[in-house]
C-alpha positions in Angstrom: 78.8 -125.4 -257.6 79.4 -127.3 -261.0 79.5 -130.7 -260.6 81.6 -133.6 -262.9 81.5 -137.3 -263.5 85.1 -138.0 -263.8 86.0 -141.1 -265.5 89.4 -143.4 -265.6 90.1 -143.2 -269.3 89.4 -141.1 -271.8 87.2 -143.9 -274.0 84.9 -144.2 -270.9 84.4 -140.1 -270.8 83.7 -139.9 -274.7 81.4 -142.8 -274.3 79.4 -141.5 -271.6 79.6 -137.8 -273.3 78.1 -139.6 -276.5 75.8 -141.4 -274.8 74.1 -137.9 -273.2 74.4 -135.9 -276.8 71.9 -139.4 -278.3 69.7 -138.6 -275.8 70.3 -135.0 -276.0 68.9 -135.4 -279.9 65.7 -137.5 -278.5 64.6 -134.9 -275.7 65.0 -131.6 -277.7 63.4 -133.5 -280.6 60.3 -133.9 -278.5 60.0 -130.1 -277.3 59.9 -129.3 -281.0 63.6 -128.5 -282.0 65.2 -128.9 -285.1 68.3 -130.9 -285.0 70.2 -130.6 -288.6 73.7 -133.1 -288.8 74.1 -133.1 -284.8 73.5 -129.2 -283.8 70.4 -128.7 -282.1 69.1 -125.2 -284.1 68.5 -122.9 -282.0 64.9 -120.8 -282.0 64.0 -116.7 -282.0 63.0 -116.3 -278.4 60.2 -113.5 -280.0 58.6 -115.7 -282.9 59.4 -119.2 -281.8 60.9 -120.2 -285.0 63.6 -122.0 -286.1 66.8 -119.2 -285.9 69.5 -121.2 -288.3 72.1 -118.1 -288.3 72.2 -118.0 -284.3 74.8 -120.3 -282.6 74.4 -124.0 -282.4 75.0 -126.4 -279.6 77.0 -129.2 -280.6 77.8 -131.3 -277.5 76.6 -131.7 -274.0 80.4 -131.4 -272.1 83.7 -132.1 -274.1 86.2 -135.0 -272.6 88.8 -133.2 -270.8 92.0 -134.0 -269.3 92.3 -133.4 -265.2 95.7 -132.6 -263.8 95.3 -136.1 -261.5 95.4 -138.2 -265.1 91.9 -138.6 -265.1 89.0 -137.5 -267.9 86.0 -135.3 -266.8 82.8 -134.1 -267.9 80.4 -131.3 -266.8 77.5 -133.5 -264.9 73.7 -133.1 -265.6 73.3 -132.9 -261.6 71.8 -129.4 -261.3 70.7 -128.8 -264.4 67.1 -129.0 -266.6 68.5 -132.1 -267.7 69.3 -133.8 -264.4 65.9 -135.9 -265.1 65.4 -136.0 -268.6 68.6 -138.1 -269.1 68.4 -141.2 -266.9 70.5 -144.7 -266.9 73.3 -143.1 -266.9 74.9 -144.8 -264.0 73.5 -148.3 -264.7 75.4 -147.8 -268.8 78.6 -146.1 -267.2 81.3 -146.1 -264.8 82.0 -142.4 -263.1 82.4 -140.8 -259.9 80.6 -137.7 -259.6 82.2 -135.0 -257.5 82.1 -131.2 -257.2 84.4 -129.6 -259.4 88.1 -129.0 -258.1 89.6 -126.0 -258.6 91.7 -126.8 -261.9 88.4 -127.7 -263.5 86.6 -125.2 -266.0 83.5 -126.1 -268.8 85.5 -127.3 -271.3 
């Protein structure tokens, strides 16, 4: 099951997302990837190179809006990032739940 850090205002979620997307830049930098204004460039599975016309990942989990009023995002709990991107807890102020039914990657 998904899991998301769920915040009390909407600054705190962009924050937090932010701070994951830095870090984001850092740890796919050091596997080798090219990162042009944000967008980590994806690579040709075959040849291993750089694959500019394939689809580029922007952002880690967009704020959302929960129906209880409060602002979520996708957790790294689960994931091949889970350990790569630490501290979070100790920079940020989130519960981390499984995701309720109304929720969806936004």
């Amino acid at each position: 099951m998904t899991r998301i850090l769920e915040f009390t205002t909407e600054a705190a979620a962009i924050s937090c997302a932010a701070d994951i997307d830095a870090q984001a830049v850092e740890y796919w930098s050091a596997l080798g990837f090219t990162i042009t204004e944000g967008e980590l460039v994806s690579k040709n599975a075959a040849t291993g190179l750089d694959d500019p016309a394939a689809q580029r990942t922007v952002r880690w989990s967009a704020p959302a809006l929960s129906p209880d009023g409060t602002w979520w995002i996708v957790s790294l709990v689960g994931t091949p990032y889970e350990n790569a991107m630490t501290g979070l807890r100790e920079r940020h102020t989130f519960t981390e739940r499984d995701m309720p039914a109304w929720g969806s990657d936004p």
